[in-house]
C-alpha positions in Angstrom: -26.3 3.3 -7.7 -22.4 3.8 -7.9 -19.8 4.1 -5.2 -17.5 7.5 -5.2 -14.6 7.7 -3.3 -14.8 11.0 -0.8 -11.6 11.5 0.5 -8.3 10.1 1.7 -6.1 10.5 4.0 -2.5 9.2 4.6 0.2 8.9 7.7 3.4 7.7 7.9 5.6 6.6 11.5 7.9 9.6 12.8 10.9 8.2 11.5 12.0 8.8 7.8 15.1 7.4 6.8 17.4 8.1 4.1 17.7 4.8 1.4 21.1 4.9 2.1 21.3 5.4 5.5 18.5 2.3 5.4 21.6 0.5 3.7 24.2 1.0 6.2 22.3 -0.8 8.7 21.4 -3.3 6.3 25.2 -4.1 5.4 26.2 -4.2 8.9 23.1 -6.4 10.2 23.9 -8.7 7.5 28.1 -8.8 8.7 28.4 -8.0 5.0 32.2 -7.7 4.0 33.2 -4.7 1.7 32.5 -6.1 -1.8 28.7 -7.5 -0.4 28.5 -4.2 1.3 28.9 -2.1 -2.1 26.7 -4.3 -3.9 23.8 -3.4 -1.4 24.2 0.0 -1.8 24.3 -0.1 -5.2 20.9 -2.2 -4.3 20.0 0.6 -2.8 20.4 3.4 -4.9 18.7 2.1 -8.2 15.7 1.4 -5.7 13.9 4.8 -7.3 13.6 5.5 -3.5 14.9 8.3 -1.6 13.9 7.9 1.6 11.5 5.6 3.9 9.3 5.7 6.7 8.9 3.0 9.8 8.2 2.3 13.2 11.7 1.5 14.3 14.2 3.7 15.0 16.8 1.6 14.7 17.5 1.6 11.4 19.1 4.8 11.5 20.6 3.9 14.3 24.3 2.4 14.7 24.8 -1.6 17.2 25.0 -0.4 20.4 22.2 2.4 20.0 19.1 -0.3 19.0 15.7 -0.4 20.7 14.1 -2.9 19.3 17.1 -5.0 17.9 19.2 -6.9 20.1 22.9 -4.6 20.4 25.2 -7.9 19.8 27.2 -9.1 16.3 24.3 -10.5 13.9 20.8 -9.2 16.2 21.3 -12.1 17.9 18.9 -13.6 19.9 16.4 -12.4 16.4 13.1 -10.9 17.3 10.4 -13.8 17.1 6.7 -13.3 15.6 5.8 -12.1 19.4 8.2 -9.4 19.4 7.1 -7.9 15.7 3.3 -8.6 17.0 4.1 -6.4 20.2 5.1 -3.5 17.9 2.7 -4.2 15.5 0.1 -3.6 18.0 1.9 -0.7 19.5 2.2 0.9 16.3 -1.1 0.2 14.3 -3.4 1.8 16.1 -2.3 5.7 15.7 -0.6 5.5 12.4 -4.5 4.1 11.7 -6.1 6.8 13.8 -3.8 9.6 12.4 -5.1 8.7 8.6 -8.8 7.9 9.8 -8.8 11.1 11.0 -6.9 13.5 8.5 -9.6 11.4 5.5 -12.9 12.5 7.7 -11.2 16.5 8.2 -12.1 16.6 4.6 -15.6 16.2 4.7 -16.7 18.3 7.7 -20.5 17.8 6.9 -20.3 14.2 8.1 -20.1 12.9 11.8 -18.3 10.0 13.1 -21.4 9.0 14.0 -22.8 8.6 10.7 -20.2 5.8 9.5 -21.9 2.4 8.9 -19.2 0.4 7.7 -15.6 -0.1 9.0 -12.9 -2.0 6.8 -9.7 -2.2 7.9 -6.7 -4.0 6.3 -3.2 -5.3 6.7 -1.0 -7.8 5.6 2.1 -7.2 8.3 0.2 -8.1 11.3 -3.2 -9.4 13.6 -4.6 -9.5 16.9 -7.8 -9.7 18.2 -9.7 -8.0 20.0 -8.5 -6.3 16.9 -7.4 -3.2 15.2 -11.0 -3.0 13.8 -12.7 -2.5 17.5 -9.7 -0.4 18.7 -10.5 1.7 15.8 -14.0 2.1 16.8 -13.6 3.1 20.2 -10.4 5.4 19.2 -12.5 7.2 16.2 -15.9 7.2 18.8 -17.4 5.2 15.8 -20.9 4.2 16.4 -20.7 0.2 18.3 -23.0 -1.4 15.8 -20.8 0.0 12.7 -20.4 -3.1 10.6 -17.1 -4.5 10.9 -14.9 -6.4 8.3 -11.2 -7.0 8.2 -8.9 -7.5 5.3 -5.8 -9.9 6.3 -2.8 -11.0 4.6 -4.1 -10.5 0.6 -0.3 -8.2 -0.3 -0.3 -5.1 -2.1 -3.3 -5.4 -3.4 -5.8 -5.9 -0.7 -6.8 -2.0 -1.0 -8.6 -3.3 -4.2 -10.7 -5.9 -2.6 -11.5 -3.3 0.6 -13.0 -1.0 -2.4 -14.9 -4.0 -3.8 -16.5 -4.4 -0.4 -16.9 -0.7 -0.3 -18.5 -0.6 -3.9 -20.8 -3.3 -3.2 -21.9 -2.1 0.1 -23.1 1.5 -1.3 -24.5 -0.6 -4.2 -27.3 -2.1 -1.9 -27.3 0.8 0.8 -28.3 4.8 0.3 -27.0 5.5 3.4 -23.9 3.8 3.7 -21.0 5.1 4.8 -17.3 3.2 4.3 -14.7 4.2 5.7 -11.3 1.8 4.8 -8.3 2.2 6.5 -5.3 0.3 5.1 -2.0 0.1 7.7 1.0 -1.4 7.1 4.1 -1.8 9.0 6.3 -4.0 6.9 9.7 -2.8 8.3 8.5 -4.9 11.3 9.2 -8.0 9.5 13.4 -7.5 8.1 15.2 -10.7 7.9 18.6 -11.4 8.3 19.0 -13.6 5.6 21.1 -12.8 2.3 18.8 -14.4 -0.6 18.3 -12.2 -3.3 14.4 -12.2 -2.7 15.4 -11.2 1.4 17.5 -8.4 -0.2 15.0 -7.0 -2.1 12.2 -6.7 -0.4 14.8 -5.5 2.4 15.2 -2.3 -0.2 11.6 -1.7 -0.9 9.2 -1.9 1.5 8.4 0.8 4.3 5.4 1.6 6.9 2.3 3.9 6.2 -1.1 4.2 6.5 -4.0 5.2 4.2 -8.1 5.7 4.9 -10.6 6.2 2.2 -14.2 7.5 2.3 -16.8 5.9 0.3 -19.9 6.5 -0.1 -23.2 6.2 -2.2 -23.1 9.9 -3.4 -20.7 12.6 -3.4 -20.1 14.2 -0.1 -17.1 16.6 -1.3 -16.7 19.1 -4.2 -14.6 16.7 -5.9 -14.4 12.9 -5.8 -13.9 9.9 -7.5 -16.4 7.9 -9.1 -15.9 3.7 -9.0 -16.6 2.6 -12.8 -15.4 -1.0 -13.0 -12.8 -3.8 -11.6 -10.7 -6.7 -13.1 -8.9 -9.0 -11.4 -7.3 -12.0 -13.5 -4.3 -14.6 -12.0 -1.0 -15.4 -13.7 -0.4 -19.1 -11.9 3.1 -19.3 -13.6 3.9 -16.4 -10.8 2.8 -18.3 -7.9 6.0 -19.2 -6.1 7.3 -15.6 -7.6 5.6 -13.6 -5.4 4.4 -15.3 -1.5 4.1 -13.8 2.4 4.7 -16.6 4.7 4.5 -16.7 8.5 7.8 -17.7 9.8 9.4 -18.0 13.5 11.2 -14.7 13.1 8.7 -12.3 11.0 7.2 -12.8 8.0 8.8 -13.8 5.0 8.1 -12.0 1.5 9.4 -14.5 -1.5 9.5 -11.5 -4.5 11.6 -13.1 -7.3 13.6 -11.0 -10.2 10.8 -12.6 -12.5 7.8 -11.0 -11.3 8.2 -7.7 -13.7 8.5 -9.8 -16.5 5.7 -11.8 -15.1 3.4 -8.3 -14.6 4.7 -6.9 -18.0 2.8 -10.3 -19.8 -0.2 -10.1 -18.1 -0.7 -6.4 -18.5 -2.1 -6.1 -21.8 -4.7 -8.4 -21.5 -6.0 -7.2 -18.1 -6.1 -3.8 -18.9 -8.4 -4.5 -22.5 -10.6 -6.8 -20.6 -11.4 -3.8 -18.0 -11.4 -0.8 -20.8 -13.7 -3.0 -22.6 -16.5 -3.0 -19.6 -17.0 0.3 -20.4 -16.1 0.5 -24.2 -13.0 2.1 -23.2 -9.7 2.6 -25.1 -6.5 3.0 -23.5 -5.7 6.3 -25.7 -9.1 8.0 -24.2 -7.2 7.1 -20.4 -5.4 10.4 -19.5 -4.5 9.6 -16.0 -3.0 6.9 -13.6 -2.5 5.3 -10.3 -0.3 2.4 -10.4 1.1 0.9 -7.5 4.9 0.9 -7.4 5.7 -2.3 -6.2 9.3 -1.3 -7.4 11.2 0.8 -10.2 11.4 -1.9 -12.7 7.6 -2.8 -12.4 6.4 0.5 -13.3 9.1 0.5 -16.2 7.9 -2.6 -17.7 4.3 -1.3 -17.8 4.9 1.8 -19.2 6.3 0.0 -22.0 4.3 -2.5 -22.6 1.3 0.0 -22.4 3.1 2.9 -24.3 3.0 5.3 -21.2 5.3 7.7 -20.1 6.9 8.2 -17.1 4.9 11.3 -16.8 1.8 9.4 -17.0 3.4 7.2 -13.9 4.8 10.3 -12.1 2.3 10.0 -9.4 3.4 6.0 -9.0 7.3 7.8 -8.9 6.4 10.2 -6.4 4.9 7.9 -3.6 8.0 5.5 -4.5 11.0 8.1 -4.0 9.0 9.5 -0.9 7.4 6.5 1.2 9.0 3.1 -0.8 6.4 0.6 -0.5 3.7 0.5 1.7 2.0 -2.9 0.5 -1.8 -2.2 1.0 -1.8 1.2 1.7 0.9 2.4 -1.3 -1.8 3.0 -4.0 -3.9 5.3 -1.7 -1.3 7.5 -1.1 -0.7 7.3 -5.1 -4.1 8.2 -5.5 -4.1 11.2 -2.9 -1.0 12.7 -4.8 -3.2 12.8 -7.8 -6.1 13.9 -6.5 -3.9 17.0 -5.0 -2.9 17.7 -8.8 -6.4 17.9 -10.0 -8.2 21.1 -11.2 -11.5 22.1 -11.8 -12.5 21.0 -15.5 -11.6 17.1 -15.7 -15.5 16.2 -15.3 -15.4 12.5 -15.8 -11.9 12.0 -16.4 -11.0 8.5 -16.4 -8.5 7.2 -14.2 -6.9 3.3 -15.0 -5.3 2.1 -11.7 -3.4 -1.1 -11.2 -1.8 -3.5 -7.9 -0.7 -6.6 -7.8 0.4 -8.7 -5.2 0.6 -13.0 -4.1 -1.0 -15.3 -6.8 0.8 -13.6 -8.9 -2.3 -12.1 -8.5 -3.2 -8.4 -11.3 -5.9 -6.7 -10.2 -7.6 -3.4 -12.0 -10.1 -0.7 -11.2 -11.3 2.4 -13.4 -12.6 5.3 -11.7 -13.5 8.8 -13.0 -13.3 12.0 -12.2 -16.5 14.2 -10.4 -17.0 17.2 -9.5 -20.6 18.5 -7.7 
């Protein structure tokens, strides 16, 4: 049997910010003097991002105005793990229902109550009882719907939730997966000026994505699972980290991990063409998760695509930034919305990558009933 995916749906938090509005509060978080301060911005606007979604209105907020944020010079006393944790849980649960529910809307001829399988996963937070159970009870999900959680894999854990999800309608007719992937990474800014810090201060932004898979095609047009192919590139493992700390978590994402991508993405993407005696010329579409501007640059090069090929990858990036887990869901959505009746079997070559330096693949194709 194969696995199709049946349909996805995406949410974001209420407040979208523009980049450079996002920088502002940056610059004056960071008691930046004017020369730092232009440097951000110039950060800032080379980001490929226009705008960004989060949790916390603060950040288009000026000191003084701040919910969440203490209103003194520097944030000063900094929010601890407990106080991102508190959002987190405040947070998760609706952004996670709001996606859950918009993917289900598109297959009306199943019932909540036919769901077996509930993944959910996140790298920017955890609490148990969990967003799993709230989830259940939320969505009415049956209460013996098998339960697995996802924690703390990066960018690309949506991969390894739709491993679980392939493998599961594999063994089981009658499964029913649904994943939901949320993400609130604007939870976790720290004050420090590193060029990592700064960064991944620029990038990364809150959103949610759920995906229906199942054993057959419930929908006039889905997207048939064809292959994976994950590999490692250990000289990237201190390029690319998520660490617990007191006040957040801390992302390590070093100005060598493009390079680092760009090496290892030849190689990966021959050993998965070549499960299905593929060639990268017969590949006409793409989801690629933008981790950032320069990492989709440096594989369109080293793969000879365009940045038409990408422009689904550029969309999600302008629109939302980077969603870790969640980002190339909504990547795949805004391709799916492009599709027309006549691609039957089209393949589609879709990458993430994430700590390890870890590059992980999937093929899918293109199916309509």
């Amino acid at each position: 049997m194969k696995s199709y995916l049946c349909a996805i749906g995406t949410a974001n938090p209420p407040h979208a910010f523009p980049q450079q509005q996002i920088a502002d509060f940056m610059a004056e978080a960071l008691q930046l003097d004017q020369d730092d301060t232009r440097k951000l911005k110039a950060l800032y606007r080379v980001s490929g991002i226009d705008q960004r979604h989060t949790a916390l209105p603060d950040y288009g907020r000026q000191n003084g105005e701040y919910e969440f944020y203490p209103n003194t010079p520097g944030l000063e006393p900094f929010p601890t793990v407990g106080d991102r944790m508190q959002e987190y849980r405040k947070n998760a649960l609706p952004l996670s229902v709001a996606a859950a529910e918009e993917c289900l809307a598109q297959v009306p001829d199943i019932d909540v109550s036919q769901i077996t399988h509930l993944i959910t996963v996140s790298c920017t937070g955890m609490y148990a009882p969990g967003l799993d159970i709230e989830l259940v009870e939320a969505l009415g999900l049956p209460s013996q719907v098998q339960r697995t959680c996802i924690y703390f894999m990066g960018c690309y854990a949506a991969f390894n939730a739709l491993k679980v999800a392939d493998t599961i309608c594999r063994a089981d007719a009658h499964a029913r997966v649904l994943i939901v992937c949320t993400e609130l990474c604007t939870l976790h800014f720290q004050k420090q000026q590193q060029s990592d810090h700064l960064v991944s201060n620029s990038l990364f932004a809150d959103g949610a994505a759920a995906v229906l898979v199942s054993p057959k095609p419930l929908s006039p047009l889905s997207l048939r699972v064809d292959a994976f192919h994950c590999d490692l590139a250990p000289s990237g493992h201190k390029d690319m980290a998520w660490h617990i700390h007191d006040f957040g978590f801390e992302m390590t994402l070093s100005s060598y991990v493009p390079a680092l991508i760009k090496q290892g993405i030849g190689q990966l993407t021959q050993s998965l063409l070549q499960k299905l005696n593929l060639k990268l010329e017969e590949v006409e579409l793409f989801a690629i998760h933008p981790g950032g501007r320069k990492i989709l640059e440096v594989i369109e090069e080293a793969l000879g695509l365009t940045a038409k090929d990408n422009r689904h990858a550029y969309q999600v990036l302008r629109q939302f930034g980077n969603m870790s887990s969640a980002t190339v869901l909504f990547v795949l959505r805004a391709l799916w919305q492009e599709l027309q009746p006549g691609r039957h079997e089209a393949p589609i070559l879709s990458f993430a990558f994430g700590p390890g330096l870890t590059l992980e693949s999937m093929l899918l194709s293109v199916h309509y009933v």
